[in-house]
MARLOMAR-307641 format. One line per 4 residues: number of its first residue (from 1); for each residue x, y, z of C-alpha. Coordinates in nm, 4 decimals. Layout:
<nodes>
NUM> X/Y/Z | ... $
</nodes>
This chain:
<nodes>
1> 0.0000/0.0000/0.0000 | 0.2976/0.2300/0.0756 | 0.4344/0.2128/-0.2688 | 0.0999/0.2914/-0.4205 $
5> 0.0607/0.5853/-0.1822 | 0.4303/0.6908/-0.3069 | 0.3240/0.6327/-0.6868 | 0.0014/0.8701/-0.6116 $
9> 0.2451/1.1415/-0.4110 | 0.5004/1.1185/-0.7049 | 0.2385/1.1674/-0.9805 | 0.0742/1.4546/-0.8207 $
13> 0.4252/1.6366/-0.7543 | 0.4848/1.5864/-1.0900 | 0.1392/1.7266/-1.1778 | 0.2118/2.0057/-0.9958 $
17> 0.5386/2.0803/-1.1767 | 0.3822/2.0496/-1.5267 | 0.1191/2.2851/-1.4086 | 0.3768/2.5620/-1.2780 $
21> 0.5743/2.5157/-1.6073 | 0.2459/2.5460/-1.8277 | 0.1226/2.8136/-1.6407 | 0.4402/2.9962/-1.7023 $
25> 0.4486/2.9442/-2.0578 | 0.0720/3.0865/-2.0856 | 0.2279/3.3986/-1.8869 | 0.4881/3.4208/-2.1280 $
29> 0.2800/3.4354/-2.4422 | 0.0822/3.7033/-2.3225 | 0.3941/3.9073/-2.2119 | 0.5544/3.8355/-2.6221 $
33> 0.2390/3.9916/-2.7491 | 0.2870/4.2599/-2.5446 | 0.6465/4.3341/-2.6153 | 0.5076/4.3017/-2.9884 $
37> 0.2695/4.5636/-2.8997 | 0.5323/4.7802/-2.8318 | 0.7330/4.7033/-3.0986 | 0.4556/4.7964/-3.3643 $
41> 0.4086/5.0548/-3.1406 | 0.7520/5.2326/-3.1899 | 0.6889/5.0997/-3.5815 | 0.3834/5.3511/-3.6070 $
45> 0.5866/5.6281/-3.4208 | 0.8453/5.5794/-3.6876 | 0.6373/5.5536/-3.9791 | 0.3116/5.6649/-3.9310 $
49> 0.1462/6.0465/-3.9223 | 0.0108/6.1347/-3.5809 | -0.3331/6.0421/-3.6360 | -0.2861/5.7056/-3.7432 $
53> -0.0357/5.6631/-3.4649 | -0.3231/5.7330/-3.2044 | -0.5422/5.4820/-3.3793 | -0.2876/5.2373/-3.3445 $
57> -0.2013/5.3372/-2.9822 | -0.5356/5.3032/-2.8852 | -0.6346/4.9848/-3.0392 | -0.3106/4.8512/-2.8648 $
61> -0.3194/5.0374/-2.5555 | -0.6665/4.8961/-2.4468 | -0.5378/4.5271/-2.5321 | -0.2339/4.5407/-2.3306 $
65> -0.3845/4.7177/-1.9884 | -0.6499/4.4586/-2.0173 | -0.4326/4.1557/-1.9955 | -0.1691/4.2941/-1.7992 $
69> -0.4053/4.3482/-1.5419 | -0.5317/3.9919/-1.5798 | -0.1765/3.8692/-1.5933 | -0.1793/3.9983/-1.2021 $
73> -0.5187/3.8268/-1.1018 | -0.4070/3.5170/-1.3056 | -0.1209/3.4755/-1.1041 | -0.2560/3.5691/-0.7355 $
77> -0.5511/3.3266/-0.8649 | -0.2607/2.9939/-0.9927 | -0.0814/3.0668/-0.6119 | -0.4060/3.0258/-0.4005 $
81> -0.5124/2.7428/-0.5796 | -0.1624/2.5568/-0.5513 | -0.1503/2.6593/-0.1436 | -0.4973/2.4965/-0.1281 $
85> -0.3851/2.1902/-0.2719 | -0.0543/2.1800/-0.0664 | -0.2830/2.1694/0.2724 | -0.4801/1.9160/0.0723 $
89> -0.1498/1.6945/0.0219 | -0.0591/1.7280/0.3790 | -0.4232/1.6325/0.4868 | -0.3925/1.3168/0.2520 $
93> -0.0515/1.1811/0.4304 | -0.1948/1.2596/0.7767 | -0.4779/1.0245/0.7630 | -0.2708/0.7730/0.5108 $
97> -0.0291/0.8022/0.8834 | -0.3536/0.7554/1.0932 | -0.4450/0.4612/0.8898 | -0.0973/0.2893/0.9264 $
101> -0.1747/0.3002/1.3048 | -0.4806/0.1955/1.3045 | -0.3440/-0.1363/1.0809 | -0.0773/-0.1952/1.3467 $
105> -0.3433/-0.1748/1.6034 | -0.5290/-0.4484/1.4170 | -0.2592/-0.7121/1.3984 | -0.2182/-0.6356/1.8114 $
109> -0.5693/-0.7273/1.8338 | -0.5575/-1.0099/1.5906 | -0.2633/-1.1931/1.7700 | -0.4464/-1.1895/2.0890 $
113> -0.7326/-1.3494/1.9300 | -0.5065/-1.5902/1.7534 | -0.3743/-1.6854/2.1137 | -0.7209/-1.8116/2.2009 $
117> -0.7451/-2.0350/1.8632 | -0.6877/-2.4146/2.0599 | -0.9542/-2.3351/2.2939 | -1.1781/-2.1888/2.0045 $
121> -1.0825/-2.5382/1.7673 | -1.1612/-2.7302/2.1168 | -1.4999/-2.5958/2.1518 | -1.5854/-2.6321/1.7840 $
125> -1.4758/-2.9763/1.7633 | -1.7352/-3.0606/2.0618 | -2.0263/-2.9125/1.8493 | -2.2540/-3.1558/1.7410 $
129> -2.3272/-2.9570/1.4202 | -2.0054/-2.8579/1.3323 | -1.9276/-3.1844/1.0653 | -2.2864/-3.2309/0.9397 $
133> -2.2632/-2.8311/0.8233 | -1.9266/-2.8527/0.6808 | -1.9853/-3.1406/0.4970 | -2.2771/-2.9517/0.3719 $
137> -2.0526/-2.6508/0.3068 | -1.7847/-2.8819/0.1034 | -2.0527/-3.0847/-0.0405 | -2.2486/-2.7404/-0.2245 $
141> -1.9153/-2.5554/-0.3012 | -1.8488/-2.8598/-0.5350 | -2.1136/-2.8493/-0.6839 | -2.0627/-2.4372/-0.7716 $
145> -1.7209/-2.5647/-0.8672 | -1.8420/-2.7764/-1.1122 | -2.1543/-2.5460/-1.2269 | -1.8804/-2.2731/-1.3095 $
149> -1.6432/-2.4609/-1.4766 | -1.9333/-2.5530/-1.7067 | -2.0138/-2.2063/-1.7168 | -1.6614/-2.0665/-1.8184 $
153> -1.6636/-2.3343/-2.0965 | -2.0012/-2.2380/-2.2606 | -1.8694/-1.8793/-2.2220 | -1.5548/-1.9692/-2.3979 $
157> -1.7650/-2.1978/-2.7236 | -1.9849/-1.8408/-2.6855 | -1.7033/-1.6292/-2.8264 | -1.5379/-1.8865/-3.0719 $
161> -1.8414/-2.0049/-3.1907 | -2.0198/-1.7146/-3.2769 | -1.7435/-1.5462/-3.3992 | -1.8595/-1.6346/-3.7569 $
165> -2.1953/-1.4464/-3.6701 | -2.0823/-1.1870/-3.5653 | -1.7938/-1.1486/-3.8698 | -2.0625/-1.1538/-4.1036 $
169> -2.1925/-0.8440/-4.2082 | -2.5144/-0.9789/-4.3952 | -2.6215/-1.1928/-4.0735 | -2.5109/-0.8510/-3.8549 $
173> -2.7051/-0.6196/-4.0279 | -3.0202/-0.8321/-3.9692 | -2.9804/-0.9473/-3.6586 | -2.8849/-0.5750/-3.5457 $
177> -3.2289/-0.4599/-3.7035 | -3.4069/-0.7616/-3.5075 | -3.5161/-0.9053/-3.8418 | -3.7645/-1.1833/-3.7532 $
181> -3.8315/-1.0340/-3.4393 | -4.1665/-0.7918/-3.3432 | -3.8442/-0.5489/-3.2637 | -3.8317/-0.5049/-3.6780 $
185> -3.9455/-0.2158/-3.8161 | -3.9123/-0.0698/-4.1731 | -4.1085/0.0420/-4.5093 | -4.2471/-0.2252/-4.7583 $
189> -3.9261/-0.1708/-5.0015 | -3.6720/-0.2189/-4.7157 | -3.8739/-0.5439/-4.6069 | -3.8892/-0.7141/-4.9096 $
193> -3.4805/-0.6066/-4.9896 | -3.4531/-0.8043/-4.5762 | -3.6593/-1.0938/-4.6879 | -3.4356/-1.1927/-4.9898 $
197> -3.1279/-1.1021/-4.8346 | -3.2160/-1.3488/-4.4985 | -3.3041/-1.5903/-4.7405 | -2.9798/-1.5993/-4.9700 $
201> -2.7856/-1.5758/-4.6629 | -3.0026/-1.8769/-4.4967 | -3.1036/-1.6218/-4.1917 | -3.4102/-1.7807/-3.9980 $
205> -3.1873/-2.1003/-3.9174 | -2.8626/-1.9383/-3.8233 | -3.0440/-1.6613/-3.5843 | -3.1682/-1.9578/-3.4032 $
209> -2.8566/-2.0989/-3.3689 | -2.6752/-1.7981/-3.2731 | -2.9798/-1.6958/-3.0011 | -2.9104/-2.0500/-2.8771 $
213> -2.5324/-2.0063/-2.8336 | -2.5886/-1.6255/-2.6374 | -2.8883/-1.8167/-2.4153 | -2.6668/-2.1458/-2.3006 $
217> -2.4398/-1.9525/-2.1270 | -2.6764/-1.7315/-1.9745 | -2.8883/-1.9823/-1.8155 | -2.5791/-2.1680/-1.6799 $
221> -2.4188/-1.8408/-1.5257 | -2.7469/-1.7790/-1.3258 | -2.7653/-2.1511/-1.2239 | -2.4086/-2.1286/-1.1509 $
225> -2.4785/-1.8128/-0.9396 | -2.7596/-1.9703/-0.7452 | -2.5506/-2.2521/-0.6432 | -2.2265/-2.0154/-0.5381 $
229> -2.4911/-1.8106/-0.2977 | -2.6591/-2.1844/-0.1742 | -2.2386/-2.2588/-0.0466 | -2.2333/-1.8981/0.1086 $
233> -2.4789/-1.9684/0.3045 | -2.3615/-2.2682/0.4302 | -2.0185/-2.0890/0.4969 | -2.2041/-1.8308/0.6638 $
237> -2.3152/-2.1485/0.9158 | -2.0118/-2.2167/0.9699 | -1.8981/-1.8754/1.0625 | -2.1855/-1.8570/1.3020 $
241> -2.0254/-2.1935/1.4669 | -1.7061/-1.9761/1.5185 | -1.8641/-1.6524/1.6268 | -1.9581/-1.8626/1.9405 $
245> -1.6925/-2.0401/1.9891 | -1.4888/-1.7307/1.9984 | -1.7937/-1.5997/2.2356 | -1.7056/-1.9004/2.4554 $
249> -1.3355/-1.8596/2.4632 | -1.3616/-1.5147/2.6018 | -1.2571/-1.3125/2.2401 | -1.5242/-1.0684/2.2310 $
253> -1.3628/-0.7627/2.3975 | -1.1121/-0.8320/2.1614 | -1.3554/-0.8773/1.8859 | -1.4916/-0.5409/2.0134 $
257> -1.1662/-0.3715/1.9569 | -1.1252/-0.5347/1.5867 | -1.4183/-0.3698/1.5202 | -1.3881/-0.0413/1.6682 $
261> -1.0389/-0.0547/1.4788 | -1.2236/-0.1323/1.1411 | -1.4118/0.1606/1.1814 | -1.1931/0.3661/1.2166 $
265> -1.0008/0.3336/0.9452 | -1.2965/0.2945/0.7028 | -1.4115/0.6645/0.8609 | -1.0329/0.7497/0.7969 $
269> -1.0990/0.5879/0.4009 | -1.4290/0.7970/0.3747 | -1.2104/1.1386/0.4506 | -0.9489/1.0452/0.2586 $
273> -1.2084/0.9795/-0.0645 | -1.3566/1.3351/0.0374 | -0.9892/1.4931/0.0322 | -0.8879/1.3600/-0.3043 $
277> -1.2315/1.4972/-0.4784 | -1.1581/1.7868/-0.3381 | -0.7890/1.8341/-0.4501 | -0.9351/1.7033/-0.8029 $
281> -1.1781/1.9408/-0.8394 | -0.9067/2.2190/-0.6901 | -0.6945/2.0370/-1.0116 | -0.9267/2.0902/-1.2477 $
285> -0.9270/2.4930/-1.1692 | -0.5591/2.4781/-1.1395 | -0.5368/2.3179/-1.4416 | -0.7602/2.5576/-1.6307 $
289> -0.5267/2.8229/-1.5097 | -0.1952/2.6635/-1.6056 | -0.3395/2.6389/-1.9581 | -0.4683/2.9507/-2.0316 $
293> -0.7894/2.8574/-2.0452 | -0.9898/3.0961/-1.7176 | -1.2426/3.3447/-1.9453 | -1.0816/3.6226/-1.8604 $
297> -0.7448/3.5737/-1.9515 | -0.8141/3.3888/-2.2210 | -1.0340/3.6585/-2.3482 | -0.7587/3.9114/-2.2385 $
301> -0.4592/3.7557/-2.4373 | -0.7248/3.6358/-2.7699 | -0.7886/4.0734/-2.7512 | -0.4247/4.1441/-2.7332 $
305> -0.3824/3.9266/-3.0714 | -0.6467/4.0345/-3.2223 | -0.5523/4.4035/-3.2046 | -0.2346/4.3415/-3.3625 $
309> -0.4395/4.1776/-3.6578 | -0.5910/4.4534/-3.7698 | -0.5976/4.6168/-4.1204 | -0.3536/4.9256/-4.0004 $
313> -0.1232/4.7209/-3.8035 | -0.1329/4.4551/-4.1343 | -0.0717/4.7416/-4.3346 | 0.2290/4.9469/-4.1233 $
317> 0.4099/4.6154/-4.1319 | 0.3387/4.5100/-4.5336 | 0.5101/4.9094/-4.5464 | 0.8127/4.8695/-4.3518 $
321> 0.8971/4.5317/-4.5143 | 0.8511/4.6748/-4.8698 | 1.0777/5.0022/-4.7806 | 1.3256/4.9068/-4.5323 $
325> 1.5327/5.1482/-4.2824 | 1.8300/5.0774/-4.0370 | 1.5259/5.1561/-3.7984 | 1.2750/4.9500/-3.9445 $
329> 1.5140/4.6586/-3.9912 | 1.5851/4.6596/-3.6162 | 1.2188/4.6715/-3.5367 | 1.1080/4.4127/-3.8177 $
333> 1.3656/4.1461/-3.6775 | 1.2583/4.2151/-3.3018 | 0.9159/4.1467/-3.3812 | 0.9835/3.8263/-3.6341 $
337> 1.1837/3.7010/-3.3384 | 0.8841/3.7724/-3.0894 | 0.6763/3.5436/-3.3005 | 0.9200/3.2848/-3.3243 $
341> 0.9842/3.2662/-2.9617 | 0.5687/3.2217/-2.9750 | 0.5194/2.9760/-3.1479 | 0.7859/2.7952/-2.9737 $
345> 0.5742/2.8643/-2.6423 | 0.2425/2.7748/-2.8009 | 0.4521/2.4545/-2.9573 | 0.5429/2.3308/-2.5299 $
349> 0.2217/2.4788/-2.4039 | 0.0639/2.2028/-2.6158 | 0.3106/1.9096/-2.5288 | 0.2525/2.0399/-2.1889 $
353> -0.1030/1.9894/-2.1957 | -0.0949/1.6073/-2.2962 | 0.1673/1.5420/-2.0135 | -0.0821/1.6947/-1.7075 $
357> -0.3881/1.4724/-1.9490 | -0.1796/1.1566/-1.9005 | -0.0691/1.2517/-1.5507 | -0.3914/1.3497/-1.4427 $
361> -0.5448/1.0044/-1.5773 | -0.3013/0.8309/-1.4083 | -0.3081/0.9456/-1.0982 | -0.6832/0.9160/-1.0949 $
365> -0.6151/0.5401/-1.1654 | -0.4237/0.4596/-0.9234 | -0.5924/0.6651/-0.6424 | -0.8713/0.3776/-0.7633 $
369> -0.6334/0.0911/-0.7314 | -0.5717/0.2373/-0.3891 | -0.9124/0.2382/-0.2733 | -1.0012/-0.1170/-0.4093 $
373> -0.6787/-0.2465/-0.2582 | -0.8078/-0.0810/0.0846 | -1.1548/-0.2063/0.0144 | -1.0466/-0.5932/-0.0232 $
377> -0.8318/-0.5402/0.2559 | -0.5067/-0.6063/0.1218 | -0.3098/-0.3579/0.3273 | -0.4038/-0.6001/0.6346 $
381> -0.1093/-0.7058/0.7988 | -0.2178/-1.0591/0.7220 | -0.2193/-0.9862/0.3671 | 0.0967/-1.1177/0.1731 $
385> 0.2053/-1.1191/-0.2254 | 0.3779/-1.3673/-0.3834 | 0.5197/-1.1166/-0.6800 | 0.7768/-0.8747/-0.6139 $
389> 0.7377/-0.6982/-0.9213 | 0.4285/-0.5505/-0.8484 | 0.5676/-0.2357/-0.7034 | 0.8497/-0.2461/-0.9437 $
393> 0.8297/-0.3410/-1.2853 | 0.4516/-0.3837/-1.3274 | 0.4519/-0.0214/-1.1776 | 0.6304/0.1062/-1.3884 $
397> 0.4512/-0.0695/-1.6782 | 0.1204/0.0825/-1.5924 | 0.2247/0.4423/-1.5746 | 0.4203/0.3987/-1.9185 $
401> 0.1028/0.2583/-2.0217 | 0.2223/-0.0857/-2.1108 | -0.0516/-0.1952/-1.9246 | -0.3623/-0.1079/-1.8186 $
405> -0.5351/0.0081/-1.5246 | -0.7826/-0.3215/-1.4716 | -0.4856/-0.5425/-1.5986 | -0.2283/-0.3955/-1.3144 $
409> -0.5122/-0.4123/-1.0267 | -0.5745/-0.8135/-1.1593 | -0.2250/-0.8504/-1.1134 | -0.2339/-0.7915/-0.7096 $
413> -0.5778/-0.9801/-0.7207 | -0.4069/-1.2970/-0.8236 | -0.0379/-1.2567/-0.6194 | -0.2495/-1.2046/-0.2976 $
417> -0.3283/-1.4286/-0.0430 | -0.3198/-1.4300/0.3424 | -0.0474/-1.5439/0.5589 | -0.0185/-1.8762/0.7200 $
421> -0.2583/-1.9336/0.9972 | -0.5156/-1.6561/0.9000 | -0.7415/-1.9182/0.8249 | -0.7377/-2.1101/1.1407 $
425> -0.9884/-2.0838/1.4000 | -1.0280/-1.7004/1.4712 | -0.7454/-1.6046/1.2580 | -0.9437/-1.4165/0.9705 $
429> -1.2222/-1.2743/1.2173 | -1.2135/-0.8805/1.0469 | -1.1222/-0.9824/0.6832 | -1.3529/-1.0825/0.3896 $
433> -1.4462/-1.4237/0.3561 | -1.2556/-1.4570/0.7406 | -0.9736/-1.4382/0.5162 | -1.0694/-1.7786/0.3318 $
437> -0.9622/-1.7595/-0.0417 | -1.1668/-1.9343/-0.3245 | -1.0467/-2.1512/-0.5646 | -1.3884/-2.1118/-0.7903 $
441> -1.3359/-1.9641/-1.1155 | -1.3357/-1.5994/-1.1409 | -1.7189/-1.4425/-1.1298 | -1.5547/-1.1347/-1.2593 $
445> -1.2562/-0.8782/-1.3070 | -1.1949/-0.8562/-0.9315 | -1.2163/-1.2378/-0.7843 | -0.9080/-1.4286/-0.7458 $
449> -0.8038/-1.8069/-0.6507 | -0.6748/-1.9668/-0.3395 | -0.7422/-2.2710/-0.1212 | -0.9543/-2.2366/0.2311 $
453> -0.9186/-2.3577/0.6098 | -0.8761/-2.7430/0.6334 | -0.8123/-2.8047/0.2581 | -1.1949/-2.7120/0.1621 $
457> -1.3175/-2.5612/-0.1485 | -1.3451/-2.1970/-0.1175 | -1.5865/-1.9968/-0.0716 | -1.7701/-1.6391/-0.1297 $
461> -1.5028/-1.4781/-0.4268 | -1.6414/-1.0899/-0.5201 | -2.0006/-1.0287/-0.6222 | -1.8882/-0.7525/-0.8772 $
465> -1.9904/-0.8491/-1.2306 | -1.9408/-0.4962/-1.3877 | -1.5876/-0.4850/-1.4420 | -1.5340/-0.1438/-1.3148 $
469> -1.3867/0.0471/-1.0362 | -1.6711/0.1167/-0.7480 | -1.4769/0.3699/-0.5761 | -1.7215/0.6019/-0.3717 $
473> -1.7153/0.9883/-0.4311 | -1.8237/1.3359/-0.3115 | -1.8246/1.4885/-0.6366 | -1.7623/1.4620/-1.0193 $
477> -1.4843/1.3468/-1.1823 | -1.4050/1.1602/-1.4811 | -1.0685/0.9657/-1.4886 | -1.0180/0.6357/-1.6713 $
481> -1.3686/0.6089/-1.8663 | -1.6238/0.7562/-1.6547 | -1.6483/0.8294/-1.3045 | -1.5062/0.7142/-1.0171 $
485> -1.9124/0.5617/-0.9027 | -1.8501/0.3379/-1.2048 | -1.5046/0.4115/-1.3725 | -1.4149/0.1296/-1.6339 $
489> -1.0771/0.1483/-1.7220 | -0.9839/0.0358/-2.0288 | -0.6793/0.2927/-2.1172 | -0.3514/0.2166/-2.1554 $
493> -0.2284/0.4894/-2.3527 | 0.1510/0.6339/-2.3943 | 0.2892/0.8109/-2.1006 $
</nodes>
């Protein structure tokens, strides 16, 4: 967990870099146009009768006071926005500090409950009920075992088989249109063009085939899905069985504090969500600044240009180029060099801009990984990884965008697994599952294999079915596709 907080911190320093350099660079395109304002300035006083000078100086005049007294407010606006998200960052590490305390706290608690574990396997071995509900338990988790794997199968003749289907573009366009279906709808003409076309292409028989090969595997994932909820249950019995045992043994008060402990750090999980919306949204505005993009600057430095696009200014330069002085020539060059040195600024103002998109995509990812890895409790001290890499070249592979968000996070799903003894009497009490792993085939994006207490099957992997992130929030934000309520992430784009 503390490299993924570090990943987070480093990304948003880094954000906060790019944004000081961009918002620079906007700064220093409005202050070229108006040294170029000057410059043509000096080019009418050279060139031009009085009259025309004062039309010139007061088209450009106007322009420049505007957006030099924006380029104040800009900056007083890009420094209170940065000190707001600097109390923000120290905020963040204060409760990511709390939280670390409150973890140590739980492994205190936990080995005092783990103390009590041959009194709490002596009193469940003296239940009467104990072996007729966990051969019930083993008994219905084989069966899910076996209703999945026939599920995962079907799934996988699903997407081979129908592949043909769905490659054809005669069969797509009908069954897209429901064509033999009371969905269908369309004019005579269009109807009778369908009815030849499903009958050169043999249609009737092959969407009955294909509507068979979508509906196999969706019966067999709900069957499989009743019988996966029938073994919770019995699991659930079984944890009942060790809530009194532990009752028995004398572990409530330390049950108590497990749970006091728990919610504390999920209050501590529910600030920290509110303090990164926050900061995003604070991002967001900082961001707009950095780029140029506030309305009134914006509108400020779009002015400046456009004054020094206007016929007379057009037409004082088209003069001094055609009849060139000493003076002129000095002038001339100072102002081709001004627009050099601007496009140059607009050219890393844009590079700029995809760097803090990237960044800012990034670090929204991870700050998702985080929570999910908090959520499944994987930054309990009885949580262990068998992969190294994880926090090193996998890292690294996701922010370069080798891989992608969901692909990194299934990563930890599958290295993780609970130390030895969690899953002994009283030794998961606080984790999902009581720390039990299944060894069912993945439901979805976030389950993940393993064996369970005693050498029986599994039990109770994740519910989630959506492949997405389900990170809570306290406001809008987009990051990976969507929102954080129901972010999919399927980017993986260059960093």
């Amino acid at each position: 967990m503390r490299s993924l907080d570090d990943a987070v911190r480093d990304i948003r320093r880094e954000e906060n870099d790019v944004s000081k350099r961009l918002s620079r660079s906007s700064e220093r395109v409005a202050k070229i146009r108006e040294s170029e304002a000057e410059l043509f300035r000096k080019l009418a006083a050279l060139r031009l009768d009085s009259d025309m000078q004062k039309q010139i100086e007061g088209q450009l005049s106007r322009a420049e006071r505007e957006a030099r007294n924006v380029l104040k407010s800009h900056a007083a606006s890009f420094a209170s926005s940065e000190q707001q998200i600097e109390l923000l960052d120290e905020k963040i590490a204060a409760l990511a500090e709390d939280r670390r305390k409150a973890l140590t706290n739980i492994d205190v608690h936990q080995e005092k409950l783990k103390a009590l574990a041959k009194q709490i396997s002596t009193i469940i071995a003296n239940d009467p009920e104990f072996e007729k509900k966990r051969a019930v338990a083993n008994q219905l988790q084989a069966i899910a075992n076996e209703s999945l794997k026939k599920t995962t199968q079907a799934e996988a003749d699903q997407e081979q088989k129908g592949r043909p289907y769905r490659q054809d573009p005669l069969f797509s366009y009908l069954w897209e249109k429901g064509y033999g279906t009371t969905n269908y709808k369309a004019n005579n003409l269009v109807r009778l063009l369908d009815a030849k076309v499903a009958r050169f292409i043999g249609y009737q028989d092959a969407r009955t085939n294909f509507s068979m090969l979508n509906e196999i595997p969706l019966r067999l994932r709900e069957h499989a899905e009743r019988q996966m909820e029938a073994a919770e249950k019995a699991e659930e019995a079984l944890d009942e069985i060790e809530a009194r045992a532990v009752t028995k043994a004398g572990g409530d008060p330390i049950k108590k504090a497990l749970a006091e402990t728990q919610n504390r750090i999920e209050a501590i999980d529910r600030e920290m969500v509110k303090a990164e919306d926050e900061r995003d949204e604070l991002v967001k505005k900082l961001r707009q600044l950095a780029e140029g993009r506030e309305p009134a600057f914006a509108k400020a430095v779009k002015n400046l240009a456009k004054a020094m696009q206007g016929r007379e200014i057009i037409d004082l330069m088209a003069q001094a180029r055609q009849t060139r002085t000493v003076d002129d020539d000095i002038i001339i060059s100072k102002i081709d060099d001004a627009r050099v040195r601007l496009i140059d600024e607009e050219n890393e103002t844009g590079e700029l801009r995809e760097r803090l998109k990237v960044l800012a995509r990034r670090r929204r990812e991870l700050e998702d990984i985080a929570w999910e890895f908090k959520k499944s409790q994987f930054d309990d001290p009885r949580s262990v990884f068998r992969r190294d890499e994880l926090v090193g070249d996998l890292l690294n592979e996701f922010l370069h965008g080798a891989i992608t968000a969901a692909s990194y996070w299934g990563q930890w799903q599958r290295s993780q697994n609970w130390r030895a003894g969690t899953t002994d009497w009283g030794g998961g009490v606080g984790l999902p599952n009581k720390g039990r792993r299944s060894n069912w085939p993945q439901r979805g994006p976030w389950s993940a294999g393993g064996s369970s207490r005693n050498g029986a099957p599994g039990s109770r992997p994740s519910r989630s079915k959506s492949g997405k992130f389900n990170r809570p929030r306290s406001s809008s934000r987009s990051g990976s596709r969507g929102s954080r309520k129901s972010g999919g992430f399927k980017t993986g784009g260059g960093f």
